[in-house]
N, C-alpha and C positions, 0 to 999 in steps of 0.2 A: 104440209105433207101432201095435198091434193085436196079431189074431190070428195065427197062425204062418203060414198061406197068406198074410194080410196082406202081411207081412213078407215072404215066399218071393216073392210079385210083386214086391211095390217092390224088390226088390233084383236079377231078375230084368229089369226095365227099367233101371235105373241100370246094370248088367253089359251087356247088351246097347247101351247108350250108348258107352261108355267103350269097349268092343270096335271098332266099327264107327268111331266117331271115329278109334283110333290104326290101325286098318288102313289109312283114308283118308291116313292123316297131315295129316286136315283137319278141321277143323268145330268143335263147340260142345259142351264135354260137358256142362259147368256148371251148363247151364239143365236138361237134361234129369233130371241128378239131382237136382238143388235141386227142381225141381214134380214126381218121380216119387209126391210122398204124395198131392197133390192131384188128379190125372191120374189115381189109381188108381182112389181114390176115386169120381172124376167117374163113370168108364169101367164100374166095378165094378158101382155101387147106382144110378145117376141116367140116364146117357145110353139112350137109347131108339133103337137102330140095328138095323141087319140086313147082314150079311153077304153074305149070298145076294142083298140089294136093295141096292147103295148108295144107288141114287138116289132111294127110296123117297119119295114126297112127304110126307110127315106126318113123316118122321122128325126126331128132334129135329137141329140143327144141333152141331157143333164147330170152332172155329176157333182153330188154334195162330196169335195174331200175331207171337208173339215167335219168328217163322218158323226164324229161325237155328238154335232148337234141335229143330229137325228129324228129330232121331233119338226124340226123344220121339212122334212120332205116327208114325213110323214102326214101332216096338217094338209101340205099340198095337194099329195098323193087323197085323202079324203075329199077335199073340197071339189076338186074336178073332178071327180066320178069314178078313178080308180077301186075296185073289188077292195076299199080298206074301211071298213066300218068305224063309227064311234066306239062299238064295243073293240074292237079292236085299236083304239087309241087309247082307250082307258086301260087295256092288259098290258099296255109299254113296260117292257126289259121284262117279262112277266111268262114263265114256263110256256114253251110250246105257242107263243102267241106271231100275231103277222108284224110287230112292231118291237123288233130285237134291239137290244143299246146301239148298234152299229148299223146300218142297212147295208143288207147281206141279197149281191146277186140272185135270182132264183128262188129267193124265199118270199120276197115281196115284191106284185106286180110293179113294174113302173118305175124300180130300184136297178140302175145300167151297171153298177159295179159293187163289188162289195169295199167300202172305204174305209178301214181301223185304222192302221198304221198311217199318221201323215205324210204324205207326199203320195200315195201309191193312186190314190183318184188325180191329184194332177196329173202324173205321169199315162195313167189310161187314158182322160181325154186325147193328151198326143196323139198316143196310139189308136185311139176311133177318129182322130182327124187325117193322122196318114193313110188308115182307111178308105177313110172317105175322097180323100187326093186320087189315090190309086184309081178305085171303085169310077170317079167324077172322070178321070181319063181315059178310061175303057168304056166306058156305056154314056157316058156322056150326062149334061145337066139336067135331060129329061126323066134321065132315073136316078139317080146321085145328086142332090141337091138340099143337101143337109147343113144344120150347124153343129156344134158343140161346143156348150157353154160348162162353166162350175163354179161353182163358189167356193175360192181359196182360203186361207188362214195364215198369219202368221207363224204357226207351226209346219205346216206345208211348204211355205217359202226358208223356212228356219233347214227341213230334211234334205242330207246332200243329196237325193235322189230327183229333188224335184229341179235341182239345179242342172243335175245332165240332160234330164227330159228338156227344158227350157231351151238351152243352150239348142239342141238336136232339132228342137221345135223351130229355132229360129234359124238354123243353120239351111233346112228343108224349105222355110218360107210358106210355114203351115198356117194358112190363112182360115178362115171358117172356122176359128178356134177364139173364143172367147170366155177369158178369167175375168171374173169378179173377186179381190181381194178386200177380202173383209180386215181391213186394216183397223183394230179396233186398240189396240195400242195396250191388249192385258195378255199374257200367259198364266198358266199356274202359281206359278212361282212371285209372280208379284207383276210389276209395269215390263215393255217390250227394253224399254232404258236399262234394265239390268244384262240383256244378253244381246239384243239386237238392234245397231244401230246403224246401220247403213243406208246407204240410201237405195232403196229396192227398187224403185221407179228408174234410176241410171241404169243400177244393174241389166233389169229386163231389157230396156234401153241396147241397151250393148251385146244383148244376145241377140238382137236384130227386131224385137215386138214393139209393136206401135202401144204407148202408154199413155194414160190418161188419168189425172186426179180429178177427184170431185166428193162434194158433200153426200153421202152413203145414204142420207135417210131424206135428200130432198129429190122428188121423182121426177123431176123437170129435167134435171141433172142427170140421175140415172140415163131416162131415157136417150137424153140426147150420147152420151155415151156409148151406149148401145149400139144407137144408130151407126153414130163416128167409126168403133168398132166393125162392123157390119160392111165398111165403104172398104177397110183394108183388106181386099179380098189374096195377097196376097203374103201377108206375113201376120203372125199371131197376135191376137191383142189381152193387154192386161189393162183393169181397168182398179186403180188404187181408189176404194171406197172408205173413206174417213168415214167407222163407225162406231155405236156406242155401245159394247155388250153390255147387256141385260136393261138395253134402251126401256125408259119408262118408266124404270123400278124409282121410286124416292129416298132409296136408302142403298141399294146395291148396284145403280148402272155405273159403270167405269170402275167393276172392282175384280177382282179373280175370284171372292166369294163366288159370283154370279156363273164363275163358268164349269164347275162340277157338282154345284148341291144347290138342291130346291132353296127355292126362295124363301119359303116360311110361309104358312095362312097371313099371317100378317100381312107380313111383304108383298104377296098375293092381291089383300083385299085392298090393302093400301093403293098399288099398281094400278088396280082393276075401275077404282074410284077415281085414280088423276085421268084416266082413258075415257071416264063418263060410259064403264061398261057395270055391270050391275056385280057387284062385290060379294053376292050369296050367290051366282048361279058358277056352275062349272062344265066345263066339255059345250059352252055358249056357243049358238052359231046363228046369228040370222039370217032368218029365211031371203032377204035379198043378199047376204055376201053367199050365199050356198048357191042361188040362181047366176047369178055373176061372174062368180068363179068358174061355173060348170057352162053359162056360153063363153067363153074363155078360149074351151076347147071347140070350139065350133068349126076353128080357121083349120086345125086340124086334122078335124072329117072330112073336110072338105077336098084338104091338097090328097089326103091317103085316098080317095074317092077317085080325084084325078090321076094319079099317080098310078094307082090299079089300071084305070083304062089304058094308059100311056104305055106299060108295061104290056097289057096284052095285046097292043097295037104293034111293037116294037119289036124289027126283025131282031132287034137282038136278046129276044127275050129265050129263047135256045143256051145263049151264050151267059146270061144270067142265071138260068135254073142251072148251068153245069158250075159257074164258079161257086155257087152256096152252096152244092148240094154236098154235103155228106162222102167224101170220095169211098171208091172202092178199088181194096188192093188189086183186085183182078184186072182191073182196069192196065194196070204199069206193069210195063214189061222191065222183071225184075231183072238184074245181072245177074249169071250163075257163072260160078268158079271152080276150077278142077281140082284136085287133091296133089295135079303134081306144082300148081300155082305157089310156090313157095315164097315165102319172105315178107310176103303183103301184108303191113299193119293195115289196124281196122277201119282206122282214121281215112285210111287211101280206098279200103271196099265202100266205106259209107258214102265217100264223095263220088261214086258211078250209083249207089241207089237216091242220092239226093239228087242228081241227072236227070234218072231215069223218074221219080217220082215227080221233077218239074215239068213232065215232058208230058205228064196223063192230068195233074191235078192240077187245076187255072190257080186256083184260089191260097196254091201252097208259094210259099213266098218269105222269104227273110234273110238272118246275114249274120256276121260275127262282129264281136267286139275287138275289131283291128287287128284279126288272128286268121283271117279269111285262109290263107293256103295253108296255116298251117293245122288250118279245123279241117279242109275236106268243107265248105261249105258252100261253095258258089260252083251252083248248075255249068254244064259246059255250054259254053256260049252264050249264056243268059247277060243282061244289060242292065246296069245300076240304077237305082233310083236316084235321082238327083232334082234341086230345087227347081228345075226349069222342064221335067220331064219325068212322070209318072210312071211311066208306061212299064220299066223294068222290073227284074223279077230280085233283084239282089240290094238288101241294103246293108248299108255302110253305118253301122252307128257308132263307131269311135271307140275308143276306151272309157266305154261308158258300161258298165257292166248289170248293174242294179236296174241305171234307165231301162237299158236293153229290154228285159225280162220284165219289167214294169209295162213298156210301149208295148212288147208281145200281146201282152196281157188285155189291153186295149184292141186290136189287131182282132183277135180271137172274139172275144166281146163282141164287135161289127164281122162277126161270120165267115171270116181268113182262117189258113193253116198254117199259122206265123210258126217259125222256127227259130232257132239262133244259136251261136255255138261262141265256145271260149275254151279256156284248161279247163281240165275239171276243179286246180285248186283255187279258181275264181269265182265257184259257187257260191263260197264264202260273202259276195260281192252282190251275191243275185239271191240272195235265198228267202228274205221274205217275199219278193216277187213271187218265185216257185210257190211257197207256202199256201200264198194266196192263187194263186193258179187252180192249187188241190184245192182248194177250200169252193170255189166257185166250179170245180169240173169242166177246165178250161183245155179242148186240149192242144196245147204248144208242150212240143218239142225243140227238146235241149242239146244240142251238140256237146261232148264235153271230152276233149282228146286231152292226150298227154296222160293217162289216166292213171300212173303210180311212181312210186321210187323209179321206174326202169325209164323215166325220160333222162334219166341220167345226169350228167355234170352242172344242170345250173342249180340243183343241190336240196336243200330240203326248204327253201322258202317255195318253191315253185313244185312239189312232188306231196301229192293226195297222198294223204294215211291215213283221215279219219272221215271223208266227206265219202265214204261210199254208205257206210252206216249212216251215216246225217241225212244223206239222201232218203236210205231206206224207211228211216223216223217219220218221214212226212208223212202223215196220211193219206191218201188217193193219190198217192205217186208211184208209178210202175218206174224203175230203173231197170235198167238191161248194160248188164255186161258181158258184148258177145267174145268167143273164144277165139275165131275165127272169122273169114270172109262170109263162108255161107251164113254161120249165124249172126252177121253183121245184116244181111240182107230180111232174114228172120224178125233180127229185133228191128229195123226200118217196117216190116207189114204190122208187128205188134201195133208200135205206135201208131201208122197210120189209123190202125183199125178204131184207133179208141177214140171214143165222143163223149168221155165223159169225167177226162183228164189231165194232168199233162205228163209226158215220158222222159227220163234221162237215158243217153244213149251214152255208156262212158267209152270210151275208145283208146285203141295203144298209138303209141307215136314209133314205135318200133316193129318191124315186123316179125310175124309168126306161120307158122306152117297154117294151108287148111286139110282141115282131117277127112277121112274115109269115116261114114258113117254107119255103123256095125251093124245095123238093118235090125233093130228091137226095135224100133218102132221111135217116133216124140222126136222133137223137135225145138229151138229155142222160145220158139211162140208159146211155148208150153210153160215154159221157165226153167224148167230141167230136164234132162234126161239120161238115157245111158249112152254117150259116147261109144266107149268101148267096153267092152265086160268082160270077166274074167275066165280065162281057159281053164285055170287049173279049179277044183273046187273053191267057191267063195269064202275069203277069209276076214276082208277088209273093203270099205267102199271109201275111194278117193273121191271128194267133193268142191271141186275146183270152179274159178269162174275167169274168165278174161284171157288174159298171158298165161298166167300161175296153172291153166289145163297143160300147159307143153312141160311141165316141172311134172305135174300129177303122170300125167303121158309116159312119161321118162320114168318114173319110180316105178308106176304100174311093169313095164317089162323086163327091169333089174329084177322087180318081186316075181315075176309069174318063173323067170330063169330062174328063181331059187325053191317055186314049188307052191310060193304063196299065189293064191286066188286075187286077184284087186279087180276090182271094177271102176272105171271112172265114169262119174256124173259131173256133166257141165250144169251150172248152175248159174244159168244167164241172170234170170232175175227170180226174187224170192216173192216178188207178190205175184208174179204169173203162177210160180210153182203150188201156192198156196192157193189159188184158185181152182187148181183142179182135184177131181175128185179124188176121196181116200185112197180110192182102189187104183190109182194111177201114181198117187206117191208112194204108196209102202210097197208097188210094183217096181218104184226108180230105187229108193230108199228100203229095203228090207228090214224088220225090226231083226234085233238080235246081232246084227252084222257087226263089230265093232268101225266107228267113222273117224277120216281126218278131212279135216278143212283146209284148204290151203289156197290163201289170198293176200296179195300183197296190203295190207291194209288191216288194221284193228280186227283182234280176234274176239272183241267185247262182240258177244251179242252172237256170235257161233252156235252158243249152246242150243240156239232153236231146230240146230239141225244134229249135232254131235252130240246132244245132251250134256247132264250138270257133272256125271261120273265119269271121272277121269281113266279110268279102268277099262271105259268103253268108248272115250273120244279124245280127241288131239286136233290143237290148233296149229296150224302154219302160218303165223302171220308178220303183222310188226308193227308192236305195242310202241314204239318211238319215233320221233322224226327220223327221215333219211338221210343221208348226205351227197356229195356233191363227189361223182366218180363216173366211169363207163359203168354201162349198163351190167355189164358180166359182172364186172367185180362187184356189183352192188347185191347180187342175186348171191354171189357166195358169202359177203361177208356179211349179208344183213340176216342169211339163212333162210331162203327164198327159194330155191332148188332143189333139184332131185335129191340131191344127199339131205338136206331138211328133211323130205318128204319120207325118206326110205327109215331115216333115224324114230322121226316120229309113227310110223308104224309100227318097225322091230320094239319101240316103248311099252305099245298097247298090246301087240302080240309075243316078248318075251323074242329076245334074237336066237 
């Protein structure tokens, strides 16, 4: 295995694994001992970190995907001096503690991603590697001069998401990217022979990555790997590490036992005895692998030391505080549009505010899933990125839809305003990305046109009915569905403004009027407001979002011609609207008023604005898939229009 210190770590991490797992009575030991040689390794001779900095910009990245085994970067995270205590290894999976089942961005220092779902840490490294490509062609090696490495899994290589990231990775010739594939040849379910048998080495192969087998737990091997790794500075390397989960054990290595439930005391003290570690102590750490590990980090201090000076030496350090910093809306000069601007869908006003927002903010930057013209998503003039030239503001990532929003994610992570756009009924495609976006308060924005039944004739495989609500489910997701041009520019300042999430912006692929706004006051940034309001005394509030305002628009002035009061409320987004104060919504919204909703899309989930009494509310929507017709005919037959609208009020108020 190496030399004695060698040894004294890796067994050192594997003890501390096995500890913390059976005090939980929960988690993964398996994995952490099976990559404790290559993690040591990595952590020892190669990773480039700082303790005292986590956030260090230059510093190299690490990303445990194979998140489960957990205790693995958390052992590390302790040993080199990261803010993670012993008491805090002993509270693992445990209420309120710094050492969660998963490593969770933001929660624990030194932790670059949050990793649950497999594949979604491959796919980020991409994405902090294309980063770093960008970042390394604008400012150059003197500021930019990073790795990023991860320790993959069998389940990771198994998720098809890690296949597109792959594929993108190798297609860009993302070099400074470095997998370790913990090839350990167990899943849950029993050996890798029952589900996967290919040969993954070819595969990677073919996606353009330099590959490399070798013995996983001999550090000779490792290292030289590394190195090898390290020399391909221009396409991505995977490194196939043959290894043993729950290496050590006498009774459970090379078994799936080992890879979701403690070992056992037994198994434990059994283990603890063949390692020559003392079989009655727990949470053990010798005082030379704690000294060892912690000058480790020495190389560290050293480059972030130089790297500080270099930056403040460096005429481009102007140019760097503006691409990280934080942008601000006032900064972009927004487009404004007239009221007599007719016909403009939103898709078309958003592509002059994504223009106009590349033109103020360095650092905003991304592209569509092979939908580019017809997202509205590439700046005018702006220049693609491509494997032989960094420099452009537009990426191209293919009909990759899940990677997309996975790579964002990674993007965002290393301090970009990554964006990306597709239909909206291909969220389906992207949506644990997004989930995990909210979850770490990342904030990428989401382009998402074509946004209902009214894209018309390619029919209801391609027309969103339930993804605006799915959307709204996420938690720390703002979506915005503007009605108009203007509040198409509205919802572009929202999301800019936000740092602490990520936005969907849903957009029409058909044009619609922009409207005169009635002067009470509010705006889409708000999330609702009052459009236009009613002349005659108030009888009814029409509460519309997207297209479906020019239906509400339309019923409101048949009604006000018959004497009835209607107000309309555009209702861009309901987590804005819910953010603002009481006396601001029951100013848009009046109690008492009877309400109709009307949106092309599932009326499940209405009742938070219309209430649960029918007597007092009414939905306009569509409880069904759509079909495949022009846009008009679809609006009548599906009961989506003004006559919809006018029927479902005369209900609630008796015709």
């Amino acid at each position: 295995m190496g030399t004695t210190i060698e040894r004294l770590s890796v067994n050192t991490i594997k003890g501390l694994a096995m500890d913390a797992v059976q005090a939980a009575n929960s988690g993964h030991p398996g994995m952490p001992m099976g990559t404790a040689d290559l993690a040591y390794v990595l952590w020892s001779e190669f990773l480039v970190h700082d303790p005292v900095e986590p956030q260090w910009p230059n510093r190299d990245r690490f990303v445990l995907s194979a998140g489960h085994g957990s205790m693995l970067i958390y052992s590390l995270l302790h040993l080199t001096g990261y803010p993670l205590s012993l008491d805090d290894l002993k509270a693992f999976r445990q209420w309120d503690s710094a050492t969660p089942g998963h490593p969770e961005y933001g929660h624990t220092a030194g932790v670059e991603t949050t990793t649950g779902p497999l594949g979604q840490g491959f796919c980020n490294g991409v994405g902090m590697a294309l980063a770093e490509r960008v970042a390394r062609q604008r400012f150059g090696a003197e500021l930019c001069d990073h790795w990023v490495y991860a320790i993959v899994s069998d389940g990771d290589l198994m998720e098809g998401v890690s296949a597109e990231a792959a594929s993108f990775a190798g297609h860009l010739g993302l070099g400074r990217l470095v997998y370790l594939y913990d090839d350990n040849h167990i899943t849950i379910d029993g050996t890798t022979d029952i589900s996967f048998t290919e040969d993954r080495a070819a595969r990677f192969a073919a996606y353009g990555w330099h590959v490399q087998t070798i013995d996983g737990h001999d550090h000779a091997a490792i290292r030289a790997a590394i190195e090898a790794a390290r020399a391909e500075t221009d396409r991505p390397s995977l490194i196939c590490c043959r290894t043993h989960i729950g290496h050590s054990s006498p009774n459970k290595q090379d078994t799936s036992s080992s890879h979701g439930s403690p070992l056992g005391p037994e198994e434990i003290r059994l283990t603890k005895q063949g390692l020559g570690m003392d079989p009655d102590a727990q949470f053990a750490i010798p005082d030379e692998v704690a000294a060892h590990m912690r000058a480790s980090t020495a190389r560290g201090a050293e480059a972030r030391a130089t790297w500080t000076e270099q930056l403040a030496a460096s005429p481009k350090q102007a140019d760097w505080d503006a691409y990280y910093a934080t942008p601000s809306v006032d900064d972009v000069d927004w487009p404004t549009f007239d009221v007599t601007e007719k016909g403009l869908a939103t898709r078309k006003a958003s592509a002059k505010c994504v223009t106009a927002i590349s033109q103020a903010v360095p650092g905003f930057l991304g592209g569509s899933a092979d939908l580019a013209g017809s997202n509205g998503s590439t700046p005018a003039g702006a220049a693609a990125v491509t494997a032989g030239d960094f420099s452009g503001r537009v990426i191209h990532f293919g009909v990759r839809e899940h990677g997309m929003a996975s790579v964002c994610n990674g993007m965002a992570l290393s301090g970009m305003r990554p964006y990306c756009a597709t239909f909206l009924v291909f969220h389906d495609y992207m949506r644990p990305a997004c989930r995990l976006a909210a979850l770490m308060g990342l904030p990428v924005i989401y382009i998402y046109t074509h946004d209902s039944v009214f894209l018309g004739e390619d029919g209801p495989t391609h027309q969103p009915v339930e993804h605006l609500m799915a959307l709204r489910t996420i938690p720390n997701m703002v979506t915005l569905r503007p009605a108009d041009s203007t509040e198409t520019a509205d919802a572009w300042r929202a999301a800019l403004a936000r740092t602490d999430g990520p936005t969907a912006i849903c957009l029409t692929r058909q044009g619609l009027p922009n409207y005169a706004r009635d002067g009470a006051g509010g705006d889409a940034t708000q999330g609702g407001y009052v459009l236009k309001d009613a002349d005659a005394a108030l009888k009814v509030v029409l509460i519309a979002t997207g297209s479906e305002v020019a239906a509400a628009m339309e019923a409101r002035g048949r009604l006000e011609a018959r004497g009835v009061g209607a107000r309309v409320v555009s209702l861009a987004s309901w987590e804005l609207f819910d953010a603002q104060s009481a006396e601001y919504r029951a100013g848009v919204l009046p109690a008492g008023v009877p309400r109709v909703s009307v949106e092309a899309g599932r009326t499940f989930g209405w009742e938070r604005y219309i209430g649960a009494d029918p007597a007092q509310g009414a939905a306009v929507g569509l409880d069904r898939f759509g079909a495949s017709a022009p846009a008009k005919i679809l609006s009548a037959k599906l009961g989506l229009d003004a006559d919809a609208v006018v029927a479902a009020v005369d209900g609630l108020l008796g015709a």
